[in-house]
LOMAR-23345 format. One record per residue (C-alpha): residue number from 1; residue in one letter; x negated, y, z. Coordinates in Angstrom, 1 decimal, always signed. Layout:
NODE   i aa      X      Y      Z
NODE NUM  a      X      Y      Z
...
***
This chain:
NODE   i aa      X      Y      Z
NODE   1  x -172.3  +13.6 +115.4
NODE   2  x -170.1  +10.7 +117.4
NODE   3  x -173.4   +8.4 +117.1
NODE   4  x -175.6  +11.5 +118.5
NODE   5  x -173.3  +11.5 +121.3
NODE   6  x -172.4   +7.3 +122.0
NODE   7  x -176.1   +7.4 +121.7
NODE   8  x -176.7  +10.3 +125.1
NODE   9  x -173.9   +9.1 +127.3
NODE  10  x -175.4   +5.6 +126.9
NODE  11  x -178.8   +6.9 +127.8
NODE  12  x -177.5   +8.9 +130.8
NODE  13  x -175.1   +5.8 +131.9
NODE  14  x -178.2   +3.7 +131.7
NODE  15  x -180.7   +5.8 +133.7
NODE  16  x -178.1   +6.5 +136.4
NODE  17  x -177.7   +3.1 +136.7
NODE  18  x -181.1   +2.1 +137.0
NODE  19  x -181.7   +5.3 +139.2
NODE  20  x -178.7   +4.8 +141.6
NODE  21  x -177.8   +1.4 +141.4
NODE  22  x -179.4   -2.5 +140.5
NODE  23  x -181.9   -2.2 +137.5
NODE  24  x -180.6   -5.1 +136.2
NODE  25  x -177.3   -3.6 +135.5
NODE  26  x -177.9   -2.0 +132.5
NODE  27  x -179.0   -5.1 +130.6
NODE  28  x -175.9   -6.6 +132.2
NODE  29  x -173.6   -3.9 +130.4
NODE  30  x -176.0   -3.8 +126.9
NODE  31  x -175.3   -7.8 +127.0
NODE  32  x -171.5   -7.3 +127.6
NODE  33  x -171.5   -4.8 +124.9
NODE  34  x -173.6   -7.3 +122.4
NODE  35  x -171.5  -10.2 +123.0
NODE  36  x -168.0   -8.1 +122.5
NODE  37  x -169.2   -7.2 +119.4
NODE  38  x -170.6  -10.1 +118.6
NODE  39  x -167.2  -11.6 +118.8
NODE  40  x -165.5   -9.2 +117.0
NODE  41  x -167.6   -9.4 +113.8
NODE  42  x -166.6  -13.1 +113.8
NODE  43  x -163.2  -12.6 +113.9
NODE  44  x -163.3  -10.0 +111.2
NODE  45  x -166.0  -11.6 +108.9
NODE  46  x -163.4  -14.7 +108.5
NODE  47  x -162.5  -15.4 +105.0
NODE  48  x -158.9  -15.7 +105.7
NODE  49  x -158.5  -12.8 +107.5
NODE  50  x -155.4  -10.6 +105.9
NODE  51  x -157.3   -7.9 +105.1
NODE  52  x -159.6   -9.9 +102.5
NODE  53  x -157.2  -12.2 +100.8
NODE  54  x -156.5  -10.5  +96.6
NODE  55  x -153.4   -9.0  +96.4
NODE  56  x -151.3  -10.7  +93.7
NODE  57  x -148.5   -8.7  +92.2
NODE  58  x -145.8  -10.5  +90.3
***
């Protein structure tokens, strides 16, 4: 249901962007988007991140 919904207000942000304002702000705001997330599965996917190190219990 929260993807049905990112998915509508990123339609309706879009077309009122491209209906009110510069078309080529939308692709501006879809390549902010990619590149934010882009980073932040790089810093996540590192192998020494906390997260994935084994847990060793003495």
């Amino acid at each position: 249901m929260l993807s049905v919904a990112a998915m509508m207000t990123g339609a309706l942000v879009g077309a009122t962007a491209v209906l009110n304002g510069r078309p080529r702000l939308p692709l501006l705001l879809a390549l902010a988007l990619l590149a934010i997330v882009t980073m932040a599965a790089i810093v996540l996917a590192r192998a020494d991140a906390p997260w994935a190190r084994a847990i060793v219990r003495k």
